[in-house]
C-alpha positions as a printed Julia matrix, in Angstrom:
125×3 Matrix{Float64}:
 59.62  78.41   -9.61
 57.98  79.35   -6.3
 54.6   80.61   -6.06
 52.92  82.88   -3.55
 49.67  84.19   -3.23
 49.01  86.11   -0.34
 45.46  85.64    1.58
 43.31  88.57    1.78
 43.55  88.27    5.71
 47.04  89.33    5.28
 46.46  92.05    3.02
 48.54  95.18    3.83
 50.18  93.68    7.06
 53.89  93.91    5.48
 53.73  90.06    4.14
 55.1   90.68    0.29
 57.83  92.44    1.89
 58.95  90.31    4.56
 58.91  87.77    1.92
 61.34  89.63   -0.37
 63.43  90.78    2.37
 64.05  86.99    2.87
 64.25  85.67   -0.81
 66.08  88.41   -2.24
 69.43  87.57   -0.58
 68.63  83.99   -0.71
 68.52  83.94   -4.8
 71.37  86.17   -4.6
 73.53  83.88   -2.65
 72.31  80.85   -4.67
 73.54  82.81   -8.01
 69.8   83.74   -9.53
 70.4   87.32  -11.2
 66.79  88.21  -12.51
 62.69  87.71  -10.7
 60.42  87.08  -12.3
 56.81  88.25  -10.84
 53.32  87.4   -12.38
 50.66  89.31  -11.17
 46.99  88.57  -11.86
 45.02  91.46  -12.56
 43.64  93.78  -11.21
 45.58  93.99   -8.35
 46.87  97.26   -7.49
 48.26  96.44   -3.94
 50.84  93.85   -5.75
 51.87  96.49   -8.39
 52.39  98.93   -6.04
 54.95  96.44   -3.71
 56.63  95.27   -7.28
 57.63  98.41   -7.99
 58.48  99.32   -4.81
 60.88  96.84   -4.86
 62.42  97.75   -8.08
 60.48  95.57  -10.54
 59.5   97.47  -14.11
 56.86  95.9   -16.04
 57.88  93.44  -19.11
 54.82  92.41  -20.68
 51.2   90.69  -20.41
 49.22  87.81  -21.04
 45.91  87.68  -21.8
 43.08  85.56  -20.0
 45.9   83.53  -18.65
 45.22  83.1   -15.26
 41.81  81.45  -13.41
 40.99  82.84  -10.67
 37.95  83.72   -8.55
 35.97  82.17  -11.1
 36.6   83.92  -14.15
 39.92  84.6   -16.46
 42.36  87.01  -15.7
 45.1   89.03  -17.49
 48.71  88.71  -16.02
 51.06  91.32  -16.0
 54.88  89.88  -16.24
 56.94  92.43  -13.61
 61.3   91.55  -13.27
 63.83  92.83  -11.63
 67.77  91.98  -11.68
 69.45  91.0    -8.45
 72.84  91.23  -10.63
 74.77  91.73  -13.44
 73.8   88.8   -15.81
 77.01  86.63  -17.35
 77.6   85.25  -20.76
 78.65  82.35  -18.95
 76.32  81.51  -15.99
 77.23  79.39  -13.65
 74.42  76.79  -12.21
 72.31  77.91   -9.16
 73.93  76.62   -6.13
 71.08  74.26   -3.82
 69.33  75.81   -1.02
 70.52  73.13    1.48
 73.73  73.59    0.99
 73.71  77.36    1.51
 72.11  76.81    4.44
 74.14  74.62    6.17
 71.13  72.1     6.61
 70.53  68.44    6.44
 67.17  67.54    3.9
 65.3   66.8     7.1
 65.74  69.31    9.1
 64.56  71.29    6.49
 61.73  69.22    6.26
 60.68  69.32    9.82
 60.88  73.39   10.11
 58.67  73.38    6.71
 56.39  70.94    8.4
 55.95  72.72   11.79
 55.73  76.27    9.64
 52.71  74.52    7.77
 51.07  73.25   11.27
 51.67  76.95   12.65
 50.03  78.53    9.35
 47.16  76.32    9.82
 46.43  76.56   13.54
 46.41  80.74   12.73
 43.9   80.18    9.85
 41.7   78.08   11.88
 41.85  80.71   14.91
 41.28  83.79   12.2
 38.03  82.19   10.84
 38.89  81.43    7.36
């Protein structure tokens, strides 16, 4: 499962889509045929970049996220990256895609975090 929320600093700067431009291929290559996107609601902005991106909606839960201090709906949006197969095979590791070693891995996600930080700090937040 990966999670993102996207701060409200980087609000309609292009960040949900340079994230699916990058994950998108990735879960394709790894052998993932169907996203699955939750989106708290209201949130029009996130609706509007699902579908823009070929997700259709496929249900809701009530009062099932907490956020901002009170309960909110979520609205369950997919889409299929490929044909699904009666026989699946298992999702092939990220690493090993890749071409990367566990560490190194681990230092780029480490010096991403610092980065992410340092630009928080520097924006106010």
């Amino acid at each position: 499962m990966f999670q993102r929320n996207v701060a409200e600093i980087e609000h309609r700067i292009g960040v949900g889509h340079r994230l699916y431009r990058w994950l998108f291929p990735l879960l394709t290559r790894q052998g993932f045929n169907l996203v699955h996107a939750g989106i708290a609601l209201p949130n029009a902005g996130s609706l509007v970049l699902h579908q823009r991106w070929g997700f259709f909606h496929a249900g809701a839960f009530a009062s099932a996220a907490y956020k901002f201090g009170m309960w909110l709906d979520v609205s369950d949006w997919r889409v299929e990256l490929s044909t699904r197969s009666n026989s699946p095979s298992k999702p092939r590791l990220y690493l090993k895609i890749a071409g990367r070693s566990s560490a190194s891995h681990l230092e780029e996600v480490n010096q991403q975090k610092s980065r992410f930080s340092r630009r928080l700090k520097f924006s106010g937040v």
